[in-house]
C-alpha positions in Angstrom: 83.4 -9.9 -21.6 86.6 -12.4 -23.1 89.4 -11.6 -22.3 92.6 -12.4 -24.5 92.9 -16.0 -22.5 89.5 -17.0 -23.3 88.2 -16.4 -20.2 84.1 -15.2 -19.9 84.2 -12.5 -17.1 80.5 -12.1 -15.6 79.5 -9.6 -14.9 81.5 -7.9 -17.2 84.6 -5.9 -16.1 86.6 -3.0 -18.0 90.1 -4.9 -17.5 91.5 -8.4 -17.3 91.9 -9.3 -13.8 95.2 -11.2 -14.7 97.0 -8.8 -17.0 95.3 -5.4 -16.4 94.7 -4.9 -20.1 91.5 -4.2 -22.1 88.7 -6.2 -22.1 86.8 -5.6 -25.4 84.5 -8.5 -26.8 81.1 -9.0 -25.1 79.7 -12.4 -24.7 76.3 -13.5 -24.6 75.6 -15.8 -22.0 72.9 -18.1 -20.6 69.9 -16.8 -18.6 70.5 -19.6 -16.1 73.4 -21.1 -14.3 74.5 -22.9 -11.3 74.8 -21.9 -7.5 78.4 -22.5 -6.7 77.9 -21.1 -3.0 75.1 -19.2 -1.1 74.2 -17.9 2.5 70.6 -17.6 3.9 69.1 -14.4 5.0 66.4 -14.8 7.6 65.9 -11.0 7.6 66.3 -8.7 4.7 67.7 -5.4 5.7 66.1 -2.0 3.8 68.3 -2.2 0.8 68.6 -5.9 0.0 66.8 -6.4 -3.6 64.0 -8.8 -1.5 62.2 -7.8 1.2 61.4 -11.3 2.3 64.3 -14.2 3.4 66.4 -14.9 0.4 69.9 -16.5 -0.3 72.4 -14.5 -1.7 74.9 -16.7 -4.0 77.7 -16.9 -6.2 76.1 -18.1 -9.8 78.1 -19.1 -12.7 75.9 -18.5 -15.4 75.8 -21.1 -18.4 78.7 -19.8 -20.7 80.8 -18.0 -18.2 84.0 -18.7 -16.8 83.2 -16.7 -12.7 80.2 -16.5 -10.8 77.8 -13.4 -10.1 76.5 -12.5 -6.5 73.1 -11.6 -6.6 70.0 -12.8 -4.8 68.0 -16.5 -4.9 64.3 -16.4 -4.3 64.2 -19.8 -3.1 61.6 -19.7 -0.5 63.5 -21.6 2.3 66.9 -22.2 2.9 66.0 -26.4 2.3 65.4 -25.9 -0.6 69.2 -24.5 -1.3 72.2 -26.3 -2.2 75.3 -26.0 -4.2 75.3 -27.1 -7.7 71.5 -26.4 -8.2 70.5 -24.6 -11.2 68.6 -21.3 -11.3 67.1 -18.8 -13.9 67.2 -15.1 -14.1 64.1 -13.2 -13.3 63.8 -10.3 -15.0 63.1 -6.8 -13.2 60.0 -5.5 -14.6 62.0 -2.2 -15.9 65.2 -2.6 -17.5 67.8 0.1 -17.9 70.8 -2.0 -18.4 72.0 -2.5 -14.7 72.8 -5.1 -12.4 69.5 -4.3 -10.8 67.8 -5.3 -14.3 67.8 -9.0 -12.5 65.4 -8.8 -9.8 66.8 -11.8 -8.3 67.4 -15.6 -9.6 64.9 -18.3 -9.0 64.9 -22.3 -8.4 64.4 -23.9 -11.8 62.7 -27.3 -10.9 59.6 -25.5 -8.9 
């Protein structure tokens, strides 16, 4: 979503953050971004989206202004780092929710 300063909210939120008013216009933006900050999980509990060790990180997708938590299959934790860039991987159902993304994924292998 824009909202009336320009700003590319993602994921996309009902009000502006800094005025409180409407947020109307939907943006399309990229299917891959860059890891602004992330945590290793060693041990996935039951209702993390991977049940292997992950990362969960904050990615600012290509074209928007924030960043999205959600979870990097990355294999091990060396192979993490800020300011890498990840693709979506796509959930193998898709009915339009956050889970839709079944987690991101390194993009150089």
């Amino acid at each position: 979503m824009r909202t009336a300063s320009g700003l590319v909210l993602v994921p996309p939120s009902e009000y502006d953050p800094e005025t409180g008013e409407d947020v109307g216009e939907f943006v399309e933006v990229g299917q891959a971004g860059v890891v602004e900050t992330w945590a290793w999980v060693h041990e996935p509990r039951p209702l993390n989206p991977l049940k292997r060790a992950f990362a969960w990180a904050l990615v600012k997708l290509d074209g928007a202004d924030t960043a999205l938590l959600h979870a990097v299959d990355a294999g091990s934790p060396d192979r993490m780092k800020k300011g890498m860039r990840v693709r979506v991987k796509w959930a193998d159902s898709r009915v339009g929710r956050i889970q839709d993304i079944a987690c991101f994924v390194p993009e150089d292998p």
